[in-house]
C-alpha positions in Angstrom: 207.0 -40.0 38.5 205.0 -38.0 41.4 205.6 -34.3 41.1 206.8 -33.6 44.7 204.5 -31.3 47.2 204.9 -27.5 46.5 205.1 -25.9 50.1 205.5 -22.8 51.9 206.1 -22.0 55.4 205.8 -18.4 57.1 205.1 -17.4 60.8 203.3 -14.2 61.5 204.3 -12.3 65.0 201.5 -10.8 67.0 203.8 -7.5 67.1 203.5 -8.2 63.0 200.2 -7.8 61.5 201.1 -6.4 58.3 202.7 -9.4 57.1 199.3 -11.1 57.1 199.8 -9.3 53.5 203.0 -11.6 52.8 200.7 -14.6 53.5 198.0 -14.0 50.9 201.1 -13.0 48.6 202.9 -16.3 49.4 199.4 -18.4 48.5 199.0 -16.2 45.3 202.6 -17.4 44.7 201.9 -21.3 45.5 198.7 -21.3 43.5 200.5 -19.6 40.3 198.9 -22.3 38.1 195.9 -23.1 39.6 193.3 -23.3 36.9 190.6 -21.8 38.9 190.9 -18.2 40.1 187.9 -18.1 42.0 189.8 -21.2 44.5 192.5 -18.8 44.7 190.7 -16.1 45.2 189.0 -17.9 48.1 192.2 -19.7 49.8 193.4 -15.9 49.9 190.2 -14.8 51.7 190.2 -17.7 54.3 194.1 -17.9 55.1 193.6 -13.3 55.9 190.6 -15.0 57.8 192.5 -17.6 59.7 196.1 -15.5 60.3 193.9 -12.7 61.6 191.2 -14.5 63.9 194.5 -15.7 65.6 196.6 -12.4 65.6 193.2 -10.8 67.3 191.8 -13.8 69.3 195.2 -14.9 71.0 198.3 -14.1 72.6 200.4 -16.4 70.6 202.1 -16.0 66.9 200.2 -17.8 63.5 202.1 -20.7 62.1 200.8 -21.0 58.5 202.0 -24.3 56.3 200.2 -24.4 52.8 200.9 -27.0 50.5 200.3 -27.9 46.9 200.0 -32.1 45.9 198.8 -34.2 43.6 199.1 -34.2 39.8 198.1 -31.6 38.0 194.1 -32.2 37.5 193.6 -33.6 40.8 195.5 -31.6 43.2 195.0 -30.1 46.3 195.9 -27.6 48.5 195.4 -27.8 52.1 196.3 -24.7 54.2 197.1 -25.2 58.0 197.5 -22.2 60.7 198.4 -23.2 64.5 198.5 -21.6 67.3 199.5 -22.0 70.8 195.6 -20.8 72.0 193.7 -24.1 73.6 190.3 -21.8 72.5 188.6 -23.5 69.8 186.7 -21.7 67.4 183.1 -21.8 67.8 180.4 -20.8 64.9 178.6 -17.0 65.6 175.7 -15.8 63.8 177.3 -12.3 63.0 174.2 -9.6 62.0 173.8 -8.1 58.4 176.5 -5.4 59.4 178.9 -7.2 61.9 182.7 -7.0 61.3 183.7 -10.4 62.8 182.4 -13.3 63.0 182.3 -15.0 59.8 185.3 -16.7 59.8 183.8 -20.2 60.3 180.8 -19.1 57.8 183.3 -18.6 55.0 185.3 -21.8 56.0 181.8 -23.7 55.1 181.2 -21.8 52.0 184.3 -21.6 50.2 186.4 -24.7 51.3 186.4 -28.4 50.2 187.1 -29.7 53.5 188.1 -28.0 56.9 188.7 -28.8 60.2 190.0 -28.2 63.6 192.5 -30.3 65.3 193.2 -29.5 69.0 196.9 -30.4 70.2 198.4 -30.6 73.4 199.4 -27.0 73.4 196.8 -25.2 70.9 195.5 -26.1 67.9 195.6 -26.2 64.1 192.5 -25.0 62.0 193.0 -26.3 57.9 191.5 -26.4 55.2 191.5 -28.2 51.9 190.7 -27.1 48.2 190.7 -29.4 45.1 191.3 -28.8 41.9 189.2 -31.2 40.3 185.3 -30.7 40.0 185.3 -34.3 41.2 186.6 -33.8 44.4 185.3 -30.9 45.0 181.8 -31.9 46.9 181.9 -30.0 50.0 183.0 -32.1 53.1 182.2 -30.3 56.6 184.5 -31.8 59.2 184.6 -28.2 61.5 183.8 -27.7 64.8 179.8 -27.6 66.1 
């Protein structure tokens, strides 16, 4: 029988930055058992990276959703943040000592698969990590 989806839900006020803290915990949390440390270590990184770009980039409050399926072996966890901004992200070339814009850069580096999905009202930016080395061949669905 299919273990079901491990899940957590947390919005993050703009008048609330510190709990951006309480998100990485909450992901630490979720990926208790997750073999790899470096993943986790990385999912961290890019949900501060995604909470953050929205809390500084728009007017509106995060909505993060991360969720753990799959059988232990081959699972995956795939992290989505919306937000009520129609602005999609677009890729920077941030210089050596820049303190922004490398959101999108670390999306490419560190995820499996990521994305952004526009909606009517604002948008949802994901991304997907597995936890078998067989699925774990980069693939780049982001915005150009």
């Amino acid at each position: 029988m299919p273990r079901p989806p491990r899940r957590t839900v947390l919005t993050i006020a703009q008048a609330e930055p510190e709990r951006i803290a309480e998100a990485r915990q909450q992901i630490r949390e979720l990926m208790h058992d997750w073999p790899d440390g470096g993943q986790t270590d990385s999912a961290v990184l890019m949900v501060s990276e995604m909470v953050t770009n929205v809390l500084v980039h728009t007017d509106g409050d995060a909505v993060l959703i991360a969720e753990i399926s799959g059988e232990r072996g081959t699972r995956c966890l795939r992290v989505d943040v919306a937000d009520s901004s129609d602005e999609l992200p677009h890729r920077r070339h941030p210089g050596e000592m820049a303190s922004s814009g490398r959101g999108l850069v670390l999306m490419e580096l560190l995820a499996g698969a990521w994305g952004v999905d526009p909606r009517g009202e604002g948008k949802n930016i994901w991304f997907e990590l597995y936890e078998s080395a067989s699925g774990a061949e980069a693939q780049f669905e982001g915005v150009t």
